[in-house]
N, CA, C and O atoms as a printed pandas DataFrame, in Angstrom:
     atom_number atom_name residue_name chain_id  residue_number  x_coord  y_coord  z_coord
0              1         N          UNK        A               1   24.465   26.383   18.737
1              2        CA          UNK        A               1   25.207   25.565   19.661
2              3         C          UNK        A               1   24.232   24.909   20.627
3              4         O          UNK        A               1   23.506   25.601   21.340
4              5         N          UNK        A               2   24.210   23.656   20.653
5              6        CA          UNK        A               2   23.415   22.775   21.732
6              7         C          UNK        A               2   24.336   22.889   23.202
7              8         O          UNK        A               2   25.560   22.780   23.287
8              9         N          UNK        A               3   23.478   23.112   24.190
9             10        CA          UNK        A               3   24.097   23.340   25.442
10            11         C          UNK        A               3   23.625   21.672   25.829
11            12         O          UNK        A               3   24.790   21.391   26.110
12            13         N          UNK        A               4   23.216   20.939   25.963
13            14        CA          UNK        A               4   23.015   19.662   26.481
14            15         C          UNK        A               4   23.847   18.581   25.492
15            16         O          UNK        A               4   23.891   17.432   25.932
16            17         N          UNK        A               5   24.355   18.772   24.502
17            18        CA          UNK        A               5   24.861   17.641   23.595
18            19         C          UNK        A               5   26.192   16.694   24.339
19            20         O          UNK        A               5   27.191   17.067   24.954
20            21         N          UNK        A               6   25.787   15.590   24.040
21            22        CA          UNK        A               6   26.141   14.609   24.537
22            23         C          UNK        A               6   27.495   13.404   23.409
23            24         O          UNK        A               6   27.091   12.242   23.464
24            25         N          UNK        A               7   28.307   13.476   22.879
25            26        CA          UNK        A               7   28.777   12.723   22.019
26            27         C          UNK        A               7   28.318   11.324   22.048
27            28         O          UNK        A               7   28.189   10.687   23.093
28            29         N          UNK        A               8   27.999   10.723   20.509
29            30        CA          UNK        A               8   27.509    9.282   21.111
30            31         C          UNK        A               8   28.379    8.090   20.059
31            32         O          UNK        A               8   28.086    6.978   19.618
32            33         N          UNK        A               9   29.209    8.718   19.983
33            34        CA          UNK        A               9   30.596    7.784   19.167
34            35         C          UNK        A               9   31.815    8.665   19.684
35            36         O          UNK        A               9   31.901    9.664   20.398
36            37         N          UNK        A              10   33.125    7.491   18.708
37            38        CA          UNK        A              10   34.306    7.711   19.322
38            39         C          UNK        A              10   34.882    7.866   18.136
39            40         O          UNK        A              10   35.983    7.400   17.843
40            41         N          UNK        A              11   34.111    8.579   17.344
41            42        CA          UNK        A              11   35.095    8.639   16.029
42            43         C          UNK        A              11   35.991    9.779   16.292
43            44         O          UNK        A              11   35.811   10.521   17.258
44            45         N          UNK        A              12   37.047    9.947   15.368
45            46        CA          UNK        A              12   37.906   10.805   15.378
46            47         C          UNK        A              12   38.005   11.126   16.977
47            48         O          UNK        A              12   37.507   12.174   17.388
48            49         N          UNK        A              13   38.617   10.265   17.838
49            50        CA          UNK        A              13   39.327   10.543   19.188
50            51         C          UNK        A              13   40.986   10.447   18.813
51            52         O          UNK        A              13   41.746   10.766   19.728
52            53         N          UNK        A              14   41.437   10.133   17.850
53            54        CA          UNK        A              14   43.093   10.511   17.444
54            55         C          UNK        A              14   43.366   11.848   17.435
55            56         O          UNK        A              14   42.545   12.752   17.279
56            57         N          UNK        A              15   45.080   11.996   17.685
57            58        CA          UNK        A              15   45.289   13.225   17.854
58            59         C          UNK        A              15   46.096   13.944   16.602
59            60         O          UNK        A              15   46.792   13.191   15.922
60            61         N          UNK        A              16   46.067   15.001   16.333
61            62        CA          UNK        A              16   46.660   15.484   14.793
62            63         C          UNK        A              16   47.536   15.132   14.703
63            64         O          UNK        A              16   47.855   14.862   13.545
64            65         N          UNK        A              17   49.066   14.738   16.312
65            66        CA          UNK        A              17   50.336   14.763   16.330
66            67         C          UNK        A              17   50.214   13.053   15.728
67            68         O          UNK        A              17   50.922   12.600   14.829
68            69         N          UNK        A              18   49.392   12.466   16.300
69            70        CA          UNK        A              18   49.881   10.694   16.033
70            71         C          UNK        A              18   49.601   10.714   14.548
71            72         O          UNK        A              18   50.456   10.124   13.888
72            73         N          UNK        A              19   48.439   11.344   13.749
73            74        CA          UNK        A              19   48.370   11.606   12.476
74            75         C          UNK        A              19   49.614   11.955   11.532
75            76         O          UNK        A              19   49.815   11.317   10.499
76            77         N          UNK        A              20   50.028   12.485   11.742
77            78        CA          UNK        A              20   51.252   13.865   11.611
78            79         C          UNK        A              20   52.164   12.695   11.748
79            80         O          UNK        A              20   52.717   12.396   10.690
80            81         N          UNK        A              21   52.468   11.947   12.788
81            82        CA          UNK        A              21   53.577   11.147   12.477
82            83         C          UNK        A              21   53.448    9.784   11.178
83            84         O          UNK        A              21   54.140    9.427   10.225
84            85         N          UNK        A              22   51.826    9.224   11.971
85            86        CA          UNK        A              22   51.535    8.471   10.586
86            87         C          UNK        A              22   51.774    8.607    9.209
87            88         O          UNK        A              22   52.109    7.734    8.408
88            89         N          UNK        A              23   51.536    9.954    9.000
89            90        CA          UNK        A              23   51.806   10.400    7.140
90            91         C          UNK        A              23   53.287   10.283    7.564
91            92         O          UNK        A              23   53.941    9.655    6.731
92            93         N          UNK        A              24   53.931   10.673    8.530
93            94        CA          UNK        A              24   55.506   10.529    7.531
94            95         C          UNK        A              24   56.078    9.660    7.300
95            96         O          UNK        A              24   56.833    9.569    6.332
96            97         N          UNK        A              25   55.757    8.343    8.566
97            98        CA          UNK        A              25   55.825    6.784    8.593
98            99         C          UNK        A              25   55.618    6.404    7.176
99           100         O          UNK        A              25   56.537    5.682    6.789
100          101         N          UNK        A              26   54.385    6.736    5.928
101          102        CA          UNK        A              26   54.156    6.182    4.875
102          103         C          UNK        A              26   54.613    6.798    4.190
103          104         O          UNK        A              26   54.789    6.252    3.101
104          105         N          UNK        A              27   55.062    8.135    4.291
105          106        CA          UNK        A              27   56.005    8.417    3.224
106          107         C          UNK        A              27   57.143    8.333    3.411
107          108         O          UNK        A              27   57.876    8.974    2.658
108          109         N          UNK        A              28   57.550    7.776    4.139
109          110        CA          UNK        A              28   59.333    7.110    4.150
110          111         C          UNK        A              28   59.145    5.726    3.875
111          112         O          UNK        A              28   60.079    5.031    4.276
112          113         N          UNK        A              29   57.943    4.940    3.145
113          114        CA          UNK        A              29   58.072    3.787    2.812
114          115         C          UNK        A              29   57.260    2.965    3.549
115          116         O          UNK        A              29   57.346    1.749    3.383
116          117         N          UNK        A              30   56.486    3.429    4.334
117          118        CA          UNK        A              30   55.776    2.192    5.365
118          119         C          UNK        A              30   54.632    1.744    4.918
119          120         O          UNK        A              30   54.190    2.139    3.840
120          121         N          UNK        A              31   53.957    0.812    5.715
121          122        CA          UNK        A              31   52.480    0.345    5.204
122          123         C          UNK        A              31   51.818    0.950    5.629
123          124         O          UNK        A              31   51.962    1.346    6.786
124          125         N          UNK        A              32   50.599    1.345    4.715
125          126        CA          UNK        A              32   49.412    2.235    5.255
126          127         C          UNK        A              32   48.705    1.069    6.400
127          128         O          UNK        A              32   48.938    1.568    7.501
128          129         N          UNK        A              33   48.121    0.047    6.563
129          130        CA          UNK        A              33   47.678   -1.011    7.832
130          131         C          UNK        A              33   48.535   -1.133    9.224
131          132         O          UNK        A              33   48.235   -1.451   10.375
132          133         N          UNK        A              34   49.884   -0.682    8.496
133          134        CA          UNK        A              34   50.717   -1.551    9.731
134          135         C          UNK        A              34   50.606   -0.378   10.543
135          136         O          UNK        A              34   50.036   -0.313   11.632
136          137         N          UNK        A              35   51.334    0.766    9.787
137          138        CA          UNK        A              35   51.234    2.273   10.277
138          139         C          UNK        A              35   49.960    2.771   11.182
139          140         O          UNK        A              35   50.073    3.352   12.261
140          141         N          UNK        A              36   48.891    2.478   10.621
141          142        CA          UNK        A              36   47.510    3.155   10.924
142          143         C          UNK        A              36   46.930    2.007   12.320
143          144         O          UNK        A              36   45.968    2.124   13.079
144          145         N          UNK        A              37   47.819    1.104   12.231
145          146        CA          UNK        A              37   47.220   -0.186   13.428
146          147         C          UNK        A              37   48.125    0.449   14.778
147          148         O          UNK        A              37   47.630    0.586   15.896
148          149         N          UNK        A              38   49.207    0.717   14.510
149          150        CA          UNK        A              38   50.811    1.249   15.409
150          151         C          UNK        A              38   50.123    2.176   15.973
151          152         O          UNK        A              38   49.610    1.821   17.035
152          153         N          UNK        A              39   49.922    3.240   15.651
153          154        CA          UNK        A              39   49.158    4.372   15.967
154          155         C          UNK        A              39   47.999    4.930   16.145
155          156         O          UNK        A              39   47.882    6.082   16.561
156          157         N          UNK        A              40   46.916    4.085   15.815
157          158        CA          UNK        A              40   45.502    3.809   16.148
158          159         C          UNK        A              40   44.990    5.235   15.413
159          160         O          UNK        A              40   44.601    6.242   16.004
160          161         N          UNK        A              41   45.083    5.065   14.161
161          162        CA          UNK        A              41   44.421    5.786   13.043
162          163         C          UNK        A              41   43.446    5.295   12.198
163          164         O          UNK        A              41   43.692    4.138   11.856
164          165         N          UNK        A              42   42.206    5.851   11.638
165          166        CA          UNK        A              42   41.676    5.305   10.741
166          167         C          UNK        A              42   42.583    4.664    9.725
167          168         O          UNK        A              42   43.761    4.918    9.976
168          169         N          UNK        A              43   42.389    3.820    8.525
169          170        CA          UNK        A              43   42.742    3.504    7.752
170          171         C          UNK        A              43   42.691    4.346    6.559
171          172         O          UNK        A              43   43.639    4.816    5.930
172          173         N          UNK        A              44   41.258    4.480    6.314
173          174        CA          UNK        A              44   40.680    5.108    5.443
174          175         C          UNK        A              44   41.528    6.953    5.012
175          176         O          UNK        A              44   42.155    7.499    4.104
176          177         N          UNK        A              45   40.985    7.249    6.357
177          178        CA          UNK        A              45   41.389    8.788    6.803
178          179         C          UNK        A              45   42.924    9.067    6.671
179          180         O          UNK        A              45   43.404    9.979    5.997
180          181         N          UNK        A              46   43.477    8.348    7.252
181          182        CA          UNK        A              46   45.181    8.169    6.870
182          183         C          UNK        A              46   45.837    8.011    5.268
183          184         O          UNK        A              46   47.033    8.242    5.088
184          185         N          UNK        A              47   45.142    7.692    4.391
185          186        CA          UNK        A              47   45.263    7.048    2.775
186          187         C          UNK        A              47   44.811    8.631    2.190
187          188         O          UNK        A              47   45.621    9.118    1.401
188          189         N          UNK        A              48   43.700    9.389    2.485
189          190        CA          UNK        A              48   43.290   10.555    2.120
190          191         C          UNK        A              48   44.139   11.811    2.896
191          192         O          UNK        A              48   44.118   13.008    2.609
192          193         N          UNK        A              49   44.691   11.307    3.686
193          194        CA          UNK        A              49   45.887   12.720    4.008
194          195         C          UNK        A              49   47.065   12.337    3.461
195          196         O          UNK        A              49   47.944   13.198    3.414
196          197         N          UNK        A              50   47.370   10.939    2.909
197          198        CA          UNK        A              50   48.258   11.026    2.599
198          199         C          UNK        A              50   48.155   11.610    0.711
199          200         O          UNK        A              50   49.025   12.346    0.245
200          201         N          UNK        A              51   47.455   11.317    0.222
201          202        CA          UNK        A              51   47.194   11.398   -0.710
202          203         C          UNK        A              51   46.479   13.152   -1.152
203          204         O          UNK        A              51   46.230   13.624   -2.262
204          205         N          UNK        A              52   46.332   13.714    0.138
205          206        CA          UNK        A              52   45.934   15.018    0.060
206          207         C          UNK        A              52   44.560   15.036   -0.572
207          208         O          UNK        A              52   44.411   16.044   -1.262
208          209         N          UNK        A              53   43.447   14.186   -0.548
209          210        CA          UNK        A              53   42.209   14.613   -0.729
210          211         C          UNK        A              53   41.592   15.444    0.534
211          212         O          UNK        A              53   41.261   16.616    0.355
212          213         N          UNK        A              54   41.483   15.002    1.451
213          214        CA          UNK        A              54   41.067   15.590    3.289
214          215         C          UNK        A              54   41.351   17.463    2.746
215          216         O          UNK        A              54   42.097   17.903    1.871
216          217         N          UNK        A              55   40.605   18.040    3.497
217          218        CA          UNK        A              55   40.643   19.494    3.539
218          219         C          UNK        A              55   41.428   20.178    4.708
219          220         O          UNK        A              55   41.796   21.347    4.825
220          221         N          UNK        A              56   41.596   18.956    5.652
221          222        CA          UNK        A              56   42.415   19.717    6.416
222          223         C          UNK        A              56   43.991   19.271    6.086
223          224         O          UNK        A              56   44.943   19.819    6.642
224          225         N          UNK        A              57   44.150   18.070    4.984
225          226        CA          UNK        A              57   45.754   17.915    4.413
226          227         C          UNK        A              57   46.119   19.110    3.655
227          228         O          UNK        A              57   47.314   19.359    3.498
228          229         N          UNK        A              58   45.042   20.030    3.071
229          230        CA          UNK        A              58   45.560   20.678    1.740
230          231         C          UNK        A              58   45.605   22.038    2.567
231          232         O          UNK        A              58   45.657   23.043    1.858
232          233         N          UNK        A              59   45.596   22.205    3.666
233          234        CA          UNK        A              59   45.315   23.411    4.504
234          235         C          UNK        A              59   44.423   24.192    4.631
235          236         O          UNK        A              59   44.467   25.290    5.186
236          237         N          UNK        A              60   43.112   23.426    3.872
237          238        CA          UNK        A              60   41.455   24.355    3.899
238          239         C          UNK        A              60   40.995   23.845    5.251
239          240         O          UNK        A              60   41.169   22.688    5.634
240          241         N          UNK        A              61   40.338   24.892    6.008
241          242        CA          UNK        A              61   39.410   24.060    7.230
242          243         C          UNK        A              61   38.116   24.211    6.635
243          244         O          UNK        A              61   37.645   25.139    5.977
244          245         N          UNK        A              62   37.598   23.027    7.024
245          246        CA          UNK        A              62   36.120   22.987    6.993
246          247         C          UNK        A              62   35.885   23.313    8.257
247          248         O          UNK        A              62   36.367   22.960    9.333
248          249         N          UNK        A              63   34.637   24.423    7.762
249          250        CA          UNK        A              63   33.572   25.142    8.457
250          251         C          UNK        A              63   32.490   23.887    9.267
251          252         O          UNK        A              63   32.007   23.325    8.284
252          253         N          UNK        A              64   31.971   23.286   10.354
253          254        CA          UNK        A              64   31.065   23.328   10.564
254          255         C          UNK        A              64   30.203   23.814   11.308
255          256         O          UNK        A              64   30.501   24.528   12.265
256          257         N          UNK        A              65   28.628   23.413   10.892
257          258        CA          UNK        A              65   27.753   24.266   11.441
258          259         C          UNK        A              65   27.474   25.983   11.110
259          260         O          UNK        A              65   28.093   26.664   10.292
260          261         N          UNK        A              66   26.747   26.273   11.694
261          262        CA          UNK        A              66   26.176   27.464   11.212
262          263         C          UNK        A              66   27.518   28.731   10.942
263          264         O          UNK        A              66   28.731   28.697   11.147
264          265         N          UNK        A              67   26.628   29.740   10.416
265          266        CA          UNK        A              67   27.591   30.238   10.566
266          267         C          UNK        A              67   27.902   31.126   11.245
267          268         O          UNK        A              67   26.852   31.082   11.886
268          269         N          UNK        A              68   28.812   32.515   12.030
269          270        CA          UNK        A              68   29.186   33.040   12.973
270          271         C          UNK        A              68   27.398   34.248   12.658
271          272         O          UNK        A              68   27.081   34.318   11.470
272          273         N          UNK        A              69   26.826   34.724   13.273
273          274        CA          UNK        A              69   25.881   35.812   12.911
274          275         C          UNK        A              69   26.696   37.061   13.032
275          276         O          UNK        A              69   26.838   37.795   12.055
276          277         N          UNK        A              70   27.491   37.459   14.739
277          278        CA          UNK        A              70   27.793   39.308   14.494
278          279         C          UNK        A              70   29.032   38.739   14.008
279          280         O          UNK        A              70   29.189   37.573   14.371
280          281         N          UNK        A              71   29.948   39.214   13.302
281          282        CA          UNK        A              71   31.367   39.346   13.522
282          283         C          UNK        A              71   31.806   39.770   14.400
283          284         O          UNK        A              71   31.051   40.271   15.233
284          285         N          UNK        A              72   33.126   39.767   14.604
285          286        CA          UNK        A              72   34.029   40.519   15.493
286          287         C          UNK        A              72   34.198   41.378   15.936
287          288         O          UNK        A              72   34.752   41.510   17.027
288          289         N          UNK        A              73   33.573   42.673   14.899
289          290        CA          UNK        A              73   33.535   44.182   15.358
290          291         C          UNK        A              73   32.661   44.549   15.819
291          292         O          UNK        A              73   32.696   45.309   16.787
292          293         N          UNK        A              74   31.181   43.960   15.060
293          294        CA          UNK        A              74   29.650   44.546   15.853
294          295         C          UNK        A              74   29.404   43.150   17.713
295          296         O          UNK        A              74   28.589   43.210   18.634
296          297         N          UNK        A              75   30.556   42.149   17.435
297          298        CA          UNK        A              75   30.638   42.117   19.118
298          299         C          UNK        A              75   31.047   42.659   19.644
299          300         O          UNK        A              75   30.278   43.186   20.448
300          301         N          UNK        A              76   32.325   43.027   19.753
301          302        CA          UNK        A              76   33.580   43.942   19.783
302          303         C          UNK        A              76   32.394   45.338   20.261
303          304         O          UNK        A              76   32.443   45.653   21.450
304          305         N          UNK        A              77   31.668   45.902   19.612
305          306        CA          UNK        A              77   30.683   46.725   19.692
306          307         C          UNK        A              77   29.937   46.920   21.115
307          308         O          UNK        A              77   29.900   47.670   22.090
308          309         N          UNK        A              78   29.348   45.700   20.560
309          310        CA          UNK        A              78   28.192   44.966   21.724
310          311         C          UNK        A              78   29.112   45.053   23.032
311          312         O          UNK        A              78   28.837   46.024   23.739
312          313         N          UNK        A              79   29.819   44.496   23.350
313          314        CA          UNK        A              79   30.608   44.613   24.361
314          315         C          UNK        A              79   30.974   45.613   25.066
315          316         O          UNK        A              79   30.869   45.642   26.292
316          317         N          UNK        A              80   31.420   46.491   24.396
317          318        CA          UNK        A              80   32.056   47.835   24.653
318          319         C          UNK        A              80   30.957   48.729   25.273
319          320         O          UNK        A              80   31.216   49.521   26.179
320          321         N          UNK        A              81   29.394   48.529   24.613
321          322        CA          UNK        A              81   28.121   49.350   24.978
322          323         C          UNK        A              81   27.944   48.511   26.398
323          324         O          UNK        A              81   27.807   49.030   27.506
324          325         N          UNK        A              82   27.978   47.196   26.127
325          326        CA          UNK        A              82   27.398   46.898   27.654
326          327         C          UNK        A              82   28.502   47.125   28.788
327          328         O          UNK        A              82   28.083   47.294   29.933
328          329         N          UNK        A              83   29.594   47.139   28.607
329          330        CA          UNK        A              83   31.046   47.194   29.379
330          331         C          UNK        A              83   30.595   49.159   29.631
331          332         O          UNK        A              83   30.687   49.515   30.806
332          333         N          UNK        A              84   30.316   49.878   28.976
333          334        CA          UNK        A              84   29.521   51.310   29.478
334          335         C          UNK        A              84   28.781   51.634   30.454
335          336         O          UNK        A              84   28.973   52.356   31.432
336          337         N          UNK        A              85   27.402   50.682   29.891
337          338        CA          UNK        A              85   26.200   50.715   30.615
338          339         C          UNK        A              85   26.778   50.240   32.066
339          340         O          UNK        A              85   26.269   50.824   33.023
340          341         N          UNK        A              86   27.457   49.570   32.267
341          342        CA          UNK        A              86   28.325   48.950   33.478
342          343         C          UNK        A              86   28.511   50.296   34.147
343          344         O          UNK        A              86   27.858   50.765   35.078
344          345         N          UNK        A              87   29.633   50.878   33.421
345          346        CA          UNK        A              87   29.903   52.344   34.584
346          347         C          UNK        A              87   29.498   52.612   35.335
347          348         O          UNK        A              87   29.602   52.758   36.552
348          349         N          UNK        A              88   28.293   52.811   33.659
349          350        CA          UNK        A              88   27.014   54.045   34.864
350          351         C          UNK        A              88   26.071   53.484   35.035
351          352         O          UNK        A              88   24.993   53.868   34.582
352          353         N          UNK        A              89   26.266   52.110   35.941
353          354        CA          UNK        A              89   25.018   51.538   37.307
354          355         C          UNK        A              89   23.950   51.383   36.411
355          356         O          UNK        A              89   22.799   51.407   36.847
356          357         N          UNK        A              90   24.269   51.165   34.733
357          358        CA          UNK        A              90   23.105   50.670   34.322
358          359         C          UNK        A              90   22.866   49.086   34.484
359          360         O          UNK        A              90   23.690   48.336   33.961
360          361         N          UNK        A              91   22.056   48.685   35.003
361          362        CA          UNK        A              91   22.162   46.990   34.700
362          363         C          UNK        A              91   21.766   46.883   33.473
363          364         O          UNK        A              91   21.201   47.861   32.982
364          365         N          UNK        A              92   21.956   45.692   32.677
365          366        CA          UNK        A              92   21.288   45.145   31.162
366          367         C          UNK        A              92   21.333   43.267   31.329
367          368         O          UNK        A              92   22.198   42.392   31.373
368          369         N          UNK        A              93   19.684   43.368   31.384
369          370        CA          UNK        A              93   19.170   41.654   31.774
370          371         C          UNK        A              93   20.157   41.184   30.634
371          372         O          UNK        A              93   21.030   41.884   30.121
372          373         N          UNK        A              94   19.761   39.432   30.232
373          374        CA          UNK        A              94   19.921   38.740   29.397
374          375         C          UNK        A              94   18.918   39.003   28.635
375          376         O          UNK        A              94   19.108   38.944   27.420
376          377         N          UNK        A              95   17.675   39.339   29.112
377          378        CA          UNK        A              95   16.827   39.457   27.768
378          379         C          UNK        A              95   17.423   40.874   26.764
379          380         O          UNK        A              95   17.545   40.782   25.543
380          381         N          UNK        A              96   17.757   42.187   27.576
381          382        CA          UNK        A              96   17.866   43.677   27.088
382          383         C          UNK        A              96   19.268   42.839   26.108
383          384         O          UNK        A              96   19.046   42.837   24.897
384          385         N          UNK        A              97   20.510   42.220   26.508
385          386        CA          UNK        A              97   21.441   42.502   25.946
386          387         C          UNK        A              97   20.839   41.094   24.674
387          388         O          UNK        A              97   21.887   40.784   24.107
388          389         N          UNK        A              98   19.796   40.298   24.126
389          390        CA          UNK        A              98   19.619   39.865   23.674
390          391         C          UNK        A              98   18.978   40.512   22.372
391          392         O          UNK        A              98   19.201   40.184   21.207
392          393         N          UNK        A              99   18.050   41.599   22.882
393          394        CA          UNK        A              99   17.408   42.431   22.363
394          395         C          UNK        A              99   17.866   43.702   21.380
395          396         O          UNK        A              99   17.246   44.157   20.419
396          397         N          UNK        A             100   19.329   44.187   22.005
397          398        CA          UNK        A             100   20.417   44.298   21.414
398          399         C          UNK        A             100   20.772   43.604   20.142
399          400         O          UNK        A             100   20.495   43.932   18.988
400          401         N          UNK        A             101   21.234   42.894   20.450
401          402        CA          UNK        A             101   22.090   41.506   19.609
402          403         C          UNK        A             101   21.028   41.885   18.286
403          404         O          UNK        A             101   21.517   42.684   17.488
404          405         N          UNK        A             102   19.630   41.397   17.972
405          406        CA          UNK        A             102   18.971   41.296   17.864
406          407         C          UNK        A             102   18.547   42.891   16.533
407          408         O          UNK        A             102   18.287   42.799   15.333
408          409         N          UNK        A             103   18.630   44.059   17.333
409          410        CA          UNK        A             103   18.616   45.154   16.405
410          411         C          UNK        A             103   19.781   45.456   15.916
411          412         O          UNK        A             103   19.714   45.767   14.727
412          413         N          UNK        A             104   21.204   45.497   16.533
413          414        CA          UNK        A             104   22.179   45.659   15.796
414          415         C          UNK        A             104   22.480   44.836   14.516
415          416         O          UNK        A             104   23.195   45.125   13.557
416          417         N          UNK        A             105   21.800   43.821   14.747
417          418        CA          UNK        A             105   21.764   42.897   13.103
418          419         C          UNK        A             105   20.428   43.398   12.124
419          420         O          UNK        A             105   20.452   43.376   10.894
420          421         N          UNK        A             106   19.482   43.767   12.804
421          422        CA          UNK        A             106   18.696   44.142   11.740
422          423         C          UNK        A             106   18.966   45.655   11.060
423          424         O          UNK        A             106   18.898   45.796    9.839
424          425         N          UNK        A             107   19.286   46.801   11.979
425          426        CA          UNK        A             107   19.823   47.771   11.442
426          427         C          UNK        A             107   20.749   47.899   10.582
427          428         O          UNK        A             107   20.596   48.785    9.740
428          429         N          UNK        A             108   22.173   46.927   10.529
429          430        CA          UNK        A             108   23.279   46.827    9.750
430          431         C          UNK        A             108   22.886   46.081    8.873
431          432         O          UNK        A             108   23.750   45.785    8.047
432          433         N          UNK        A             109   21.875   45.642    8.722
433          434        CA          UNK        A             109   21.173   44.318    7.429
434          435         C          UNK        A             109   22.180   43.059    7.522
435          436         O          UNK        A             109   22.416   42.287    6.592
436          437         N          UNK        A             110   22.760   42.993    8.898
437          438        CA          UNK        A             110   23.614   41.779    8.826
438          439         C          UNK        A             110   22.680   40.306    8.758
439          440         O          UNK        A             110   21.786   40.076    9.572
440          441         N          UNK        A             111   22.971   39.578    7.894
441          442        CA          UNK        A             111   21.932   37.812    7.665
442          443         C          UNK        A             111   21.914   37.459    8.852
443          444         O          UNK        A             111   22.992   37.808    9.334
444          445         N          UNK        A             112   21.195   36.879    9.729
445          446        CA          UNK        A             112   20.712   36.499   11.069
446          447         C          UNK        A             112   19.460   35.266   11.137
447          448         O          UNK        A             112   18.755   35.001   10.163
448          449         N          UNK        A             113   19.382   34.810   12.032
449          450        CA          UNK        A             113   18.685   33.476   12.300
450          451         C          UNK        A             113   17.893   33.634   13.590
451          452         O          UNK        A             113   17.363   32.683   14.164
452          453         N          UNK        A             114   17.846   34.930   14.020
453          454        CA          UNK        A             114   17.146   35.006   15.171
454          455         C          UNK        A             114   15.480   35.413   14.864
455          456         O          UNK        A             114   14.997   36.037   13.919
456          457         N          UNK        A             115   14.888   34.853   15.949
457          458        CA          UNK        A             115   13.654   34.643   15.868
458          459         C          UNK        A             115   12.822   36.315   15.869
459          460         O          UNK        A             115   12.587   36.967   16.886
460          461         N          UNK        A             116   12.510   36.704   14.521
461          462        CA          UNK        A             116   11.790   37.969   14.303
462          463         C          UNK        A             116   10.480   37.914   15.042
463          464         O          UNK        A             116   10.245   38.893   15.750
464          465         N          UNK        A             117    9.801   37.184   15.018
465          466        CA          UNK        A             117    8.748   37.355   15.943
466          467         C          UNK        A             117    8.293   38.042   17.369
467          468         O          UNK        A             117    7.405   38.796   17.767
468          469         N          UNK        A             118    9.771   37.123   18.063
469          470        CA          UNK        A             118   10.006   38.175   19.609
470          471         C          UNK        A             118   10.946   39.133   19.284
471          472         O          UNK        A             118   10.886   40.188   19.916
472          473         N          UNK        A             119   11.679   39.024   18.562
473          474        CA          UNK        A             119   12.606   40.233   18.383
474          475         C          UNK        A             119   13.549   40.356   18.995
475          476         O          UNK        A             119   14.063   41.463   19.156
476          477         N          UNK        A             120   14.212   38.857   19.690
477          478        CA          UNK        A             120   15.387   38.825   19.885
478          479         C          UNK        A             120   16.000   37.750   19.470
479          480         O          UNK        A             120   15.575   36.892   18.696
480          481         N          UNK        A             121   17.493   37.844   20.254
481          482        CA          UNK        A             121   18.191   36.512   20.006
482          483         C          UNK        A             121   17.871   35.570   21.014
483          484         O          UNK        A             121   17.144   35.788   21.983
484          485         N          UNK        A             122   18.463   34.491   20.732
485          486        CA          UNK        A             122   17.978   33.609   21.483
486          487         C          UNK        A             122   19.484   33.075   22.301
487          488         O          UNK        A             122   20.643   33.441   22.106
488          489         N          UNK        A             123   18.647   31.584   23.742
489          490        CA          UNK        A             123   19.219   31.810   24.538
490          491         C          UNK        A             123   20.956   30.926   24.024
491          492         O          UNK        A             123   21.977   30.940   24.711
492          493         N          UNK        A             124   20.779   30.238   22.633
493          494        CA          UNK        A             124   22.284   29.327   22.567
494          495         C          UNK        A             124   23.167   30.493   21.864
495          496         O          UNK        A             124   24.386   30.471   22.034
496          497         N          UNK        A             125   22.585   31.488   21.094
497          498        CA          UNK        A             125   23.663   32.620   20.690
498          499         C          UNK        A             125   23.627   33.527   22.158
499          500         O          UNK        A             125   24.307   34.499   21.830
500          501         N          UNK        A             126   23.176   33.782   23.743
501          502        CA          UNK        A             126   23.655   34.991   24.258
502          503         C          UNK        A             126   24.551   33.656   25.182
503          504         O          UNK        A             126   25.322   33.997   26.080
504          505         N          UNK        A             127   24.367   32.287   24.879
505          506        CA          UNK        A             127   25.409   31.535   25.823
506          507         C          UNK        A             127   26.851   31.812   25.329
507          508         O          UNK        A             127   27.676   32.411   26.020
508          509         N          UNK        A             128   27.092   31.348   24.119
509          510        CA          UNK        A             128   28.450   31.323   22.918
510          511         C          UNK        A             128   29.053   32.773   23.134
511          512         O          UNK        A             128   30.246   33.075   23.154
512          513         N          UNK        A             129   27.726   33.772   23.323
513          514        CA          UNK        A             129   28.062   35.136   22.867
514          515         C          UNK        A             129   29.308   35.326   24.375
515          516         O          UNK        A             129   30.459   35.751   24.278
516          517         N          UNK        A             130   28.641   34.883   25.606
517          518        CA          UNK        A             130   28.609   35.033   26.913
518          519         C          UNK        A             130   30.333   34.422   27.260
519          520         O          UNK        A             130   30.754   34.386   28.417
């Protein structure tokens, strides 16, 4: 995850609902131009949901970007140890709970992208994590 990213187009600024009405507009008979102009839809994008090529018409989501590193439970985990260490007046920096992150994936042989060299995670997974 980029913490500075900036969008530098306006694509896909439509909303699923004006979409959602568009497909039914053409399937009760309307024009795909007139429809997609009314409602300020792609053209293109509107013809492929209607037609069910798009992955999000057929009810698949596409994934982007990387992919999740802990799951749910070894955060779920993570959490629970540092929500402890809390109790008992332990503090745990950003670097310690990074460092963490970091062996609980190598011990469980979970696939990871963090930098082996220092031996932790880094700072855009303890932001997301955060």
């Amino acid at each position: 995850m980029v913490r500075t990213y900036k969008r530098k187009t306006n694509r896909q600024e439509w909303s699923e609902e004006s979409m959602a009405a568009v497909i039914k507009e053409v399937q009760e008979g309307g024009a795909f131009k007139t429809a997609a102009k009314t409602h300020q839809v792609p053209v293109i994008t509107l013809k492929r949901r209607v037609k069910g090529i798009n992955k999000k018409a057929t009810g698949l989501k596409k994934v982007l970007g990387r992919p999740q590193t802990l799951n749910k439970e070894f955060e779920d985990e993570l959490v629970q140890y540092l929500l402890d260490m809390e109790v008992r007046f332990y503090g745990l920096t950003k670097k310690d709970v990074c460092k963490l992150a970091f062996e609980l994936a190598v011990k469980n042989d979970v696939p990871h992208q963090f930098n082996i060299g220092k031996g932790h995670a880094g700072n855009d997974w303890f932001t997301s994590f955060m």
